[in-house]
N, C-alpha and C positions, 0 to 999 in steps of 0.2 A: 107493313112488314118491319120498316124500321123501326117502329113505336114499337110494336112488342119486344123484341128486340132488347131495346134501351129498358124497357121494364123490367126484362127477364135477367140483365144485368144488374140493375139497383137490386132487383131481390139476394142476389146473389151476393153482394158486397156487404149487404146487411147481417145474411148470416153469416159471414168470413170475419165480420164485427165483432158477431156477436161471444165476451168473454169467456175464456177457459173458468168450468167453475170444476173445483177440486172435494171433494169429499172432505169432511173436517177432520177425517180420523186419517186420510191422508198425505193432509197439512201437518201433521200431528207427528206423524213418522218419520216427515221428512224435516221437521224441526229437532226431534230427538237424532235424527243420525248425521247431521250438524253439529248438535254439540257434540254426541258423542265421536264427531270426528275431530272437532275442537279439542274437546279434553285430553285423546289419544294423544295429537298434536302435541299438546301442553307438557305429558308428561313425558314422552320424549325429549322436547328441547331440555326441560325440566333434570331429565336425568343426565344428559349429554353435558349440561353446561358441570352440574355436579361432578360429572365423572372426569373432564377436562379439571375442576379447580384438582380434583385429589389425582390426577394426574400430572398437574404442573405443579403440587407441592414437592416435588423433586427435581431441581435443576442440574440436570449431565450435563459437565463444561468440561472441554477436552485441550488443552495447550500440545502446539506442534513446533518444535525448533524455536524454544524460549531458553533462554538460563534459568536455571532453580530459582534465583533470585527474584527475577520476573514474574517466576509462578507463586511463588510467596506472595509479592506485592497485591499481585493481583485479586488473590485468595484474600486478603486482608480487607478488601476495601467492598467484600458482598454485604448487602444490605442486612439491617435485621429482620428478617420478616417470621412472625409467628408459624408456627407448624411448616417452617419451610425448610426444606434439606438441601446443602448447594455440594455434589457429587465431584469430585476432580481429580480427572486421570492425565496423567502426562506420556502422549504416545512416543513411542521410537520412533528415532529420524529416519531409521529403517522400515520401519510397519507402518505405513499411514496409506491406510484402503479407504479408500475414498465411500465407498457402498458401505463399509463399518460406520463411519463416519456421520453419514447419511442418515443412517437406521438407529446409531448408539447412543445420539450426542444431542443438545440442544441449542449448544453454545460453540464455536471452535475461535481462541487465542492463538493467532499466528502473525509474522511478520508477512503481509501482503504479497502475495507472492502465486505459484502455479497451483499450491493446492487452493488455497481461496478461490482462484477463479475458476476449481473445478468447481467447487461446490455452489457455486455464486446463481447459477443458474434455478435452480430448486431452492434456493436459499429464503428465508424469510425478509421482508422488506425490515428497512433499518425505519423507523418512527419517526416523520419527516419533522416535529416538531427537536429531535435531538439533534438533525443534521443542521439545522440551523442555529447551532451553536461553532459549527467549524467553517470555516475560509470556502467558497466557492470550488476552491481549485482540488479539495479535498473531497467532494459529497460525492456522496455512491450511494444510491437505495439497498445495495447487497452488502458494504462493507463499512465497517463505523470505524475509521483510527483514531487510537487512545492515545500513544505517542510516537514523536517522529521523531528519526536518525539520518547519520547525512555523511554523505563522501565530500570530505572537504580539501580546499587549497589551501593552509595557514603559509603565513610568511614571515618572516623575522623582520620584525618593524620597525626596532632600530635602525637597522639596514636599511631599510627601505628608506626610512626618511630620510638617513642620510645622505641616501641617493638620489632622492627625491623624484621616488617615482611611486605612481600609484597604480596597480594592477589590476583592480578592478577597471578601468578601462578596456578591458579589451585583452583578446587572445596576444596579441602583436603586443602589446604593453608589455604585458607575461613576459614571453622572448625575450623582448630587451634587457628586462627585469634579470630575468638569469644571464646573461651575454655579462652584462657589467660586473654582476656579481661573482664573476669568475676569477677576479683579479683578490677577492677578498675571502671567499671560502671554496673548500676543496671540493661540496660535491653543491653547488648552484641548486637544483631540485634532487628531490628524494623522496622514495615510496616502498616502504614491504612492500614490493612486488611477488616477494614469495609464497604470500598467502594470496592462492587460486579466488577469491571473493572479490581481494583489492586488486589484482590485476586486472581482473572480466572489469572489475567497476570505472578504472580508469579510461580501459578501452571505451567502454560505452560513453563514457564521459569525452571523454573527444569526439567520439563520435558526434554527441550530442550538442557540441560546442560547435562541431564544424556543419551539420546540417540542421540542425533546428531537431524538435521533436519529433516529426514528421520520419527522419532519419532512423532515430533510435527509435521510434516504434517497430519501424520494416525489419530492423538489426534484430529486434526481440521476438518477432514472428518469424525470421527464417533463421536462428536458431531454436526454435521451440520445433522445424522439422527437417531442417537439414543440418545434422552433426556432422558432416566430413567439412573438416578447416579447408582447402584448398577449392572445395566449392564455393565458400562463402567467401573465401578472399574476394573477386572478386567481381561480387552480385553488386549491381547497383542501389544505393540505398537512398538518392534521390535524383531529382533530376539532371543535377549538374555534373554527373559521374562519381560523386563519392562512393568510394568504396574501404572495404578491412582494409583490404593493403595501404592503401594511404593515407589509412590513420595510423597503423604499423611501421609503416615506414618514415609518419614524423615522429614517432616515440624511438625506431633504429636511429635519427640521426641525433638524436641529443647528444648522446655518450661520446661523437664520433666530434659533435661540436664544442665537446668541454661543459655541457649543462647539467651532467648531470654523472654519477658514477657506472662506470662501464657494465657493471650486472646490477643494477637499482632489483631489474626483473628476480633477481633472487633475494631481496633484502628481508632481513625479519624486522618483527617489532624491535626487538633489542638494538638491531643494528638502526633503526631510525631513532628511536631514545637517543641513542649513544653521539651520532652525528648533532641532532637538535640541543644536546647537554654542553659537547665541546665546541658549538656554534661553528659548527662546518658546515651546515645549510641552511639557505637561503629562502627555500619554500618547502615544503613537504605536501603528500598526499594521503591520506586512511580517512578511516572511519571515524567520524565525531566520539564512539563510545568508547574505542581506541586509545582517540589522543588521550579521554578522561585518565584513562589508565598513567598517566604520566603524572611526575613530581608537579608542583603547580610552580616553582622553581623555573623548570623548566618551559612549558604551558604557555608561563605568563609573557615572554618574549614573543611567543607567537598570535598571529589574530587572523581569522577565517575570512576567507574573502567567497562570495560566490562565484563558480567553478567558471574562469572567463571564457567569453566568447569569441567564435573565430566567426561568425557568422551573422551581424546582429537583425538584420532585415527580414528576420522569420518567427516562428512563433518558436519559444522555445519554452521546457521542462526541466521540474528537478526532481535531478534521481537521490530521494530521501527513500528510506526502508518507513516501513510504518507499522506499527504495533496494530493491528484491527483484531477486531471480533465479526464473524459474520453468525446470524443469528439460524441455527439449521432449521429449529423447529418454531411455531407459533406460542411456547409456553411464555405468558404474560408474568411471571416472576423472572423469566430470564432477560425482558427485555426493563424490568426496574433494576436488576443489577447492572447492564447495557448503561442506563438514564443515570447508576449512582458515579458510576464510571468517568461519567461525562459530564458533573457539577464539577461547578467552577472550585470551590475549595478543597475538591478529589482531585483535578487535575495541576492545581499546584501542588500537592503534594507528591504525586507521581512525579512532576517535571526535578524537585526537589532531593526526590531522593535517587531519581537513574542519570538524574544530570541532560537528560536528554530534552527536546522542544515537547510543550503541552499542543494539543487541535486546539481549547477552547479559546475563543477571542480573546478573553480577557484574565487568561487564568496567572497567576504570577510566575513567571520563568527562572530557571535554575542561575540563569547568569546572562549575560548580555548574548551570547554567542548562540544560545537557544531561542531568547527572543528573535533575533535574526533571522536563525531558521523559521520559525515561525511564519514573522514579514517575508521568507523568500518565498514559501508553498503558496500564503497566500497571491502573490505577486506575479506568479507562473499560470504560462496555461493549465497546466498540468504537475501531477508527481507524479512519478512513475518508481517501483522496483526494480534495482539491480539486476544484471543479469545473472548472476546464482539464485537469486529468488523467483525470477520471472520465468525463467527456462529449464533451470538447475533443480528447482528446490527439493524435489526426490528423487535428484539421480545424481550423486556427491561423483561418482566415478566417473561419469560423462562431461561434469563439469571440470573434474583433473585434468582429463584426456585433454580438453580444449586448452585448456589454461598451458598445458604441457607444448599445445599445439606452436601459441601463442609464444614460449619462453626459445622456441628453435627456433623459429623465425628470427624474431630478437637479436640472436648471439649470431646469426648467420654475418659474414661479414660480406 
C-alpha cells in the first residue's frame, strides 16, 4: 500500500514538472503588448519631460519686504540662459497670501523670516551641492541665504582704549564699560529705540545674551501665539527664571544709572547720528545697514563688537536677518539662477555693493566689519531672525502694539 503510494506520488510531481508550453502566436501578443506598453511609456515620460523644459522656460520670482534696490540687484545677476524668461513681481507688504504664493511663484526673495517658514514646508529642497558653499551654522535644505545683516554693538574706540577696556569680554565688561564712560560723554550707550524693529531687536538681544539660544527660541515661539505683553512678561524662557520683565527691567535701570539717555526708547536715526558725530556716545545699537547709512567720518571712530554675553556657559545664536530664496517650485532654471547667486565672484559683488556680509566661504567682503559677520554665523550655533521678521513679518500693527507695549513699561518709573 505504501509502494503504490509513493508511485502514485512521483507520477504526480512529474506532471506538476512538467513545463508550461504557450502557443507561439501567444508569445507573440504578449511581446507586442510589452512593447507597446513600452512605447506608450516612452512617450509619456517623452512628453512630460518636454512639457516641464517649455514649462520651466519661464521663471516666476516674487521678492517680499526688499528695497527697490535689492530687487534691482537681484534682477541683475539672473543668468543668461537661451529661450529663458526670468518674470518678477514685487508683492505688498500688505498682500502676501501665502496659497498665491504657492500656486504663482517659482522663486520667493525675502528676508528669512514668518513668511519663508510658511512656505518652507512644501518648498522645494535647496541642491545640497550649493549649500556647501555656506558655514554649517547657515544650511537649511528649505532656505538658501544670499546675504546677511546684523543688529550690532559699535563702540567709540578711541574711548575705549583710552580706557582700556575691552567689551567684547563679556555682558559685565559692557556695564563697566559704560559706568566709566559716564564721566566723559553725556549719553554712555545709545539706540533708535524708536524704530519698533530695533527695539523688538534689542529686547531679543538680551534676551539672547542672558539665556543662550535656547531662550530666544522659546521668546520667538510664544510671541508667534500669545500677543497680550503682560502675559508674556512673565512666561519663563528658561530654566533659571529668565523672563521679559528682567530683561525690561535691566534696559529700565540704565537711564536711572546714568548709562544711557532717559528715552533712548524713543530715539531716531538722526538722533543717533547726531550723538555718534558730536562724540557723546560711547557704544550704540542698530542695524549694520543702518549705520552704512552714516558719513564714514563719522563710522570710522566706531568698530562692531559681537552682541556681549551675560551668559557664556550655553550654546548661543546670532540674531543676523538674511537675504534667502526659498525655491517654491522644482523649475531647474530657477535653481541655476539660485547656483548663479551663490558663485563666488556673484557674491562678492553683492557683499560690495549692499555693504552687507556675503554666505560664500571665500567670497571677498565689503570691508572688515562684514567679514566678521561672516566669522560670527559661521562660529554660532545658529542665526536666527529678529523678532519683526520671525513673528511680525505680516502683521506691521501687531508688531507696533508690542513695541508700544514695550515703550510703557520703559518710561514707567
Amino acid at each position: 500500500m505504501g509502494k503504490k503510494a509513493t508511485k502514485k506520488s512521483k507520477a504526480n510531481n512529474k506532471e506538476m514538472k512538467k513545463p508550461l508550453k504557450l502557443k507561439k502566436s501567444t508569445i507573440i501578443t504578449i511581446i507586442a503588448a510589452l512593447a507597446l506598453l513600452v512605447i506608450i511609456s516612452g512617450i509619456f515620460i517623452i512628453r512630460a519631460a518636454v512639457q516641464k523644459n517649455i514649462n520651466d522656460r519661464t521663471v516666476r520670482i516674487a521678492f517680499y519686504g526688499l528695497s527697490d534696490n535689492l530687487c534691482t540687484l537681484i534682477q541683475e545677476q539672473a543668468p543668461q540662459l537661451d529661450e529663458v524668461i526670468f518674470s518678477f513681481d514685487k508683492i505688498a507688504e500688505d498682500d502676501a497670501d501665502i496659497d498665491i504664493l504657492n500656486k504663482k511663484y517659482d522663486m520667493l526673495f525675502s528676508w528669512k523670516g514668518e513668511i519663508a517658514d510658511s512656505i518652507a514646508s512644501s518648498a522645494h529642497d535647496i541642491p545640497s551641492k550649493l549649500l556647501e558653499r555656506i558655514p554649517r551654522s547657515l544650511r537649511n535644505k528649505k532656505y538658501m541665504p544670499i546675504l546677511l545683516d546684523y543688529f550690532e554693538i559699535a563702540f567709540e574706540t578711541s574711548l575705549a582704549n583710552e580706557l582700556g577696556y575691552n567689551i567684547e569680554n563679556g555682558y559685565n565688561s559692557f556695564q563697566k564699560y559704560l559706568e566709566v564712560t559716564k564721566s566723559h560723554v553725556f549719553s554712555p550707550f545709545f539706540a533708535n529705540g524708536g524704530d519698533d524693529r530695533i527695539l523688538l531687536a534689542l529686547t531679543g538681544c538680551m534676551i539672547e545674551s542672558f539665556g543662550g539660544l535656547p531662550a530666544y527660541e522659546k521668546f520667538i515661539e510664544l510671541l508667534k501665539t500669545e500677543r497680550d505683553f503682560n502675559t508674556l512678561l512673565d512666561e519663563r524662557l528658561d530654566n533659571e527664571g529668565l523672563t521679559l520683565r528682567k530683561v525690561l527691567d535691566e534696559l529700565k535701570a540704565m537711564p536711572k544709572d546714568g548709562k544711557t539717555h532717559p528715552e533712548w526708547y524713543n530715539g531716531k536715526n538722526q538722533d543717533l547720528f547726531y550723538f555718534a558725530k558730536s562724540k557723546q556716545i560711547a557704544a550704540y545699537f542698530t542695524l549694520l545697514s543702518e549705520h552704512r547709512n552714516f558719513d564714514y567720518e563719522v563710522v570710522r571712530n566706531f568698530d562692531s563688537v559681537y552682541f556681549p554675553k551675560r551668559k557664556p556657559k550655553v550654546n548661543h545664536g546670532l540674531i543676523a536677518p538674511q537675504l534667502s530664496c526659498v525655491l517654491i517650485s522644482n523649475n531647474f532654471n530657477a535653481e541655476k539662477y539660485l547656483k548663479n547667486l551663490t558663485e563666488l565672484d556673484v557674491q562678492s559683488k553683492l557683499s560690495n555693493k549692499t555693504k552687507l556680509a556675503p554666505v560664500h566661504y571665500h567670497a571677498e567682503c565689503f570691508d572688515r566689519q562684514a567679514d566678521d559677520l561672516r566669522y560670527w554665523a559661521a562660529a554660532n550655533s545658529g542665526v536666527m531672525s529678529d523678532p519683526a521678521l520671525a513673528a511680525f513679518q505680516r502683521d506691521k500693527d501687531a508688531m507696533t502694539a508690542f513695541a508700544s507695549e514695550i515703550r510703557n513699561y520703559l518710561r514707567m518709573r
